[in-house]
N, C-alpha and C positions, 0 to 999 in steps of 0.2 A: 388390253386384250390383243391377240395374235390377228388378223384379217384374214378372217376365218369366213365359212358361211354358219356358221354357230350362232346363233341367235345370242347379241350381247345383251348383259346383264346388268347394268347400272348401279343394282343393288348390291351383289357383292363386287365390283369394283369399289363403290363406297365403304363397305366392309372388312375390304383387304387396306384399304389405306388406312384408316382408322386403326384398325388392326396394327400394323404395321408405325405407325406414327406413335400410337401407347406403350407397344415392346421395345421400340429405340429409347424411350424416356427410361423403363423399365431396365432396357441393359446400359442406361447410363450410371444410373444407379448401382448399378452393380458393379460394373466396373469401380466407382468410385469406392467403394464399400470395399473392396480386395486391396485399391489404391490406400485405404487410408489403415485398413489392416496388418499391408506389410510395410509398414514404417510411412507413410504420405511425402515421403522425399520425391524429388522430380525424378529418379530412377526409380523406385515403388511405380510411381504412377506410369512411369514409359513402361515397367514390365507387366502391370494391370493391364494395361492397352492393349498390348503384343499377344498377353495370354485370350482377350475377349476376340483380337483381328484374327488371330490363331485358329480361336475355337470354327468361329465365324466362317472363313476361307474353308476348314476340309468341311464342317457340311455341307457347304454349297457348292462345291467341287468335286466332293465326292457322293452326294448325294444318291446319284444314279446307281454306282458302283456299291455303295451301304446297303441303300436297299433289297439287292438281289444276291446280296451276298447273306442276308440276314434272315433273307426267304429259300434260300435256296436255290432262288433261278440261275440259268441261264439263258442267254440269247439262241436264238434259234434263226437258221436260213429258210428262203422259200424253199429248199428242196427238203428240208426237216420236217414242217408244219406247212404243206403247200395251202391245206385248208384256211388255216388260221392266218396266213399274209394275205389271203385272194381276200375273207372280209376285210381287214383291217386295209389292204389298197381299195377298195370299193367305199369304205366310208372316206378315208383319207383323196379320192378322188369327187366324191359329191359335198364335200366338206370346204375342199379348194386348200387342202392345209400339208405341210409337209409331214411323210411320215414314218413315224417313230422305229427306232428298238423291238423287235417283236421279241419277248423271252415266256419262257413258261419253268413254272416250278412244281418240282412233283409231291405233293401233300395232298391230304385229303380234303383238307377246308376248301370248300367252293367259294373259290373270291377273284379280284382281280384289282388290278391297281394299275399307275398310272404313276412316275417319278421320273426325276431329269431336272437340271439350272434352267435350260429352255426350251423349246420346240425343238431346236431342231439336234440338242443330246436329249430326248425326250425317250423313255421305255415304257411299253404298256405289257402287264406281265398277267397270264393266268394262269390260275391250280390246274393242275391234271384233274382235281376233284370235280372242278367248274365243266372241264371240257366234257366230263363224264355222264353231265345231270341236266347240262342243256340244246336243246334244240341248237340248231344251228340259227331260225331265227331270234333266237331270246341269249348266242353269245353275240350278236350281232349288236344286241341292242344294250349288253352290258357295255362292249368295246365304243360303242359311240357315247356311251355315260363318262365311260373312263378320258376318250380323244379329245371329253368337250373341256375335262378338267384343264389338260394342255394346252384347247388352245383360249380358257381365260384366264392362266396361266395362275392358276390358283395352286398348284402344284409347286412352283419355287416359292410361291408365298409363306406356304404350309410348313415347308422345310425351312425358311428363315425363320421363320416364326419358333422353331423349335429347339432354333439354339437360345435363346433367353432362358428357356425351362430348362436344356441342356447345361448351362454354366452354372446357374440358380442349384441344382442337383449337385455338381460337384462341388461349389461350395461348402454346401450343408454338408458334405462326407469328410472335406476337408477339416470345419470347425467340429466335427463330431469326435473324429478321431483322433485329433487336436487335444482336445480336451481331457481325453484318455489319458494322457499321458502327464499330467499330473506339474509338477514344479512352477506354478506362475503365480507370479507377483499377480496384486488386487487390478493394478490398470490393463495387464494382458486379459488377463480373465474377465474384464467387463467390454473389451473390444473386439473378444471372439461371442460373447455372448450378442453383442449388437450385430456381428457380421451375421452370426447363423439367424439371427429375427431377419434381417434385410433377405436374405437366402431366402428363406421359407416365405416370407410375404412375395417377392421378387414371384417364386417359384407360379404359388398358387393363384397369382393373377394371369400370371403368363398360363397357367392350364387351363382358367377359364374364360380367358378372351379366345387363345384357338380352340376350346370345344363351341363357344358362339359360332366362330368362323364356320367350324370344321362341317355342323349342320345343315348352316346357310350353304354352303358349298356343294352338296351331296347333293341340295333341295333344286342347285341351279343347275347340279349339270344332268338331275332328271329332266328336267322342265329342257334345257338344249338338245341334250341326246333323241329326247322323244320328237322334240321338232325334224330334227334333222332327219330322221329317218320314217318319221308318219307314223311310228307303232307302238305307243306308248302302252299299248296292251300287251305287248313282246316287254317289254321292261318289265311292267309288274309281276308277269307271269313268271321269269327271271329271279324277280327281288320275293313273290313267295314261295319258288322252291326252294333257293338258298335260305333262307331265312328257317324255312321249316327245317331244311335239312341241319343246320347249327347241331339240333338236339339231339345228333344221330352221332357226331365227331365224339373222340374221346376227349377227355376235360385237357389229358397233357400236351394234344395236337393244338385246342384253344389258346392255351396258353402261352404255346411257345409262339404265335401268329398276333395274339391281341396287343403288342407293344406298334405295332403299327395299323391297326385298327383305323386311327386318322386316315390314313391313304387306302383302304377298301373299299370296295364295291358296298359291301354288308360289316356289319362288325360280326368278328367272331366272339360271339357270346352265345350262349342258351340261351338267358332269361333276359328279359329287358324291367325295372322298377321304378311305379311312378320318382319315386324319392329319390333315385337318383338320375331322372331324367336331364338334369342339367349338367349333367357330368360325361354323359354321354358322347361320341364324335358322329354319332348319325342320329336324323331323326326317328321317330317312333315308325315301324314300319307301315302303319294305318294312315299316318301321315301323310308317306311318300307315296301309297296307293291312292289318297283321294286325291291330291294334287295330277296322279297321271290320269283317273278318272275324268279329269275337269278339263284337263289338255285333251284327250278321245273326243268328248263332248264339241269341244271347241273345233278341233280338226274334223267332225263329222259335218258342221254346221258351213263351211267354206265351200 
């Protein structure tokens, strides 16, 4: 974690490595699986390699640049958004942290996020939607949610973590369309049938260790954010207007926002299902309410 005044986390450091230790096995595998699909010759395997280091390098390099390109954002100057640099310098100043990218995107989903390789290419980005629906104390207390992500650097985490599922994906489209196209002898046909099983297993464990992650994540940088700034009642107040407000956006504004959901303040959805609560990338909003409950409590008792 950055040396921050963020209150550190033990538990998702432990969970980012762990994390991170199971998707390296996970894309070794897969690498090997492409390795032994396009012929297992030592140049198959150097170009298996190349295409994983490949994939690998532009997300984490361009990470920053992906995301607000995908949103819509841009950056903005203090003389653009004088409002919105004066919070983000006042937490970045009682925070002790360097700080970020200010950008805003203009969409209606009230959300905001937080991406960058590190602190200090770091972007914190919010809707016009957001700016529109909160208090000046309750974007306060979004932006120190979002600044705590950067600095327990859970944010390159998230994005390494998604090239696994990232390759795992273009595999499967690979041996899919592969397959289409018809003329193979019985041994091709049972090595693209074993690559697209590795794919698809590869894919869906790599989805459901970072929605674990992605959870625990949200749950810690409530729990920072709220310390940091003593108002964890401005968060919640925050997290249920947003949340109510979801049910107000059209389905095709959701839609085109919910592929980065992982890096949100709130997920853009309507509805939330027990059945699919482990599918999810945040937790249950009742959740993250009693959790700041129990932090007020705690902060009232000092």
């Amino acid at each position: 974690m950055a040396s921050t005044r963020f209150a550190p986390d033990r538990g998702l450091t432990f969970r980012m490595i762990l994390t991170m230790v199971a998707l390296g096995l996970l894309y070794l595998v897969l690498i090997g699986a492409v390795g032994i699909g396009i012929g297992g010759s030592g140049g198959a395997w150097i170009f298996a390699i190349l295409i994983g280091v490949g994939v690998f390098w532009a997300q984490w390099y361009f990470s920053d640049r992906l995301a607000l390109s995908a949103m819509g954002a841009r950056e903005v100057s203090p003389q653009e958004e004088p409002e919105l640099h004066a919070i983000i310098d006042r937490l970045c100043a009682l925070a002790d942290m360097p700080k970020p990218r200010v950008a805003v995107a203009n969409m209606n989903v009230p959300n905001a996020f937080a991406t960058g390789r590190s602190p200090d290419r770091a972007v914190v980005a919010v809707t016009t939607g957001l700016r529109n629906k909160l208090t000046d104390e309750e974007l306060e207390a979004v932006l120190s949610h979002e600044l705590s992500h950067v600095a327990h650097r859970d944010v390159l985490v998230m994005t390494i973590a998604s090239v696994v599922g990232v390759l795992a994906g273009l595999m499967m489209r690979m041996m899919f369309y592969s397959s289409l196209g018809g003329n193979r002898n019985n041994n091709a046909a049972v090595v693209a049938l074993v690559m697209m099983l590795v794919a698809v297993v590869v894919y869906a464990v790599s989805f459901l260790l970072t929605r674990v992650l992605s959870r625990y994540r949200e749950l810690a940088a409530d729990r920072a954010g709220a310390q940091l700034t003593g108002q964890p009642s401005a968060l919640g107040s925050a997290l249920t207007k947003i949340s109510g407000e979801m049910a107000n956006i059209p389905t095709k504004d959701l839609r085109a926002a919910e592929g980065y959901n992982a890096f949100f303040f709130a997920p853009a959805v309507t509805k939330k299902f027990d059945l699919a609560a482990m599918f999810s990338t945040h937790p249950k909003l009742e959740r993250r309410l009693e959790q700041l409950n129990k932090i007020s409590l705690q902060l009232g008792k000092e």
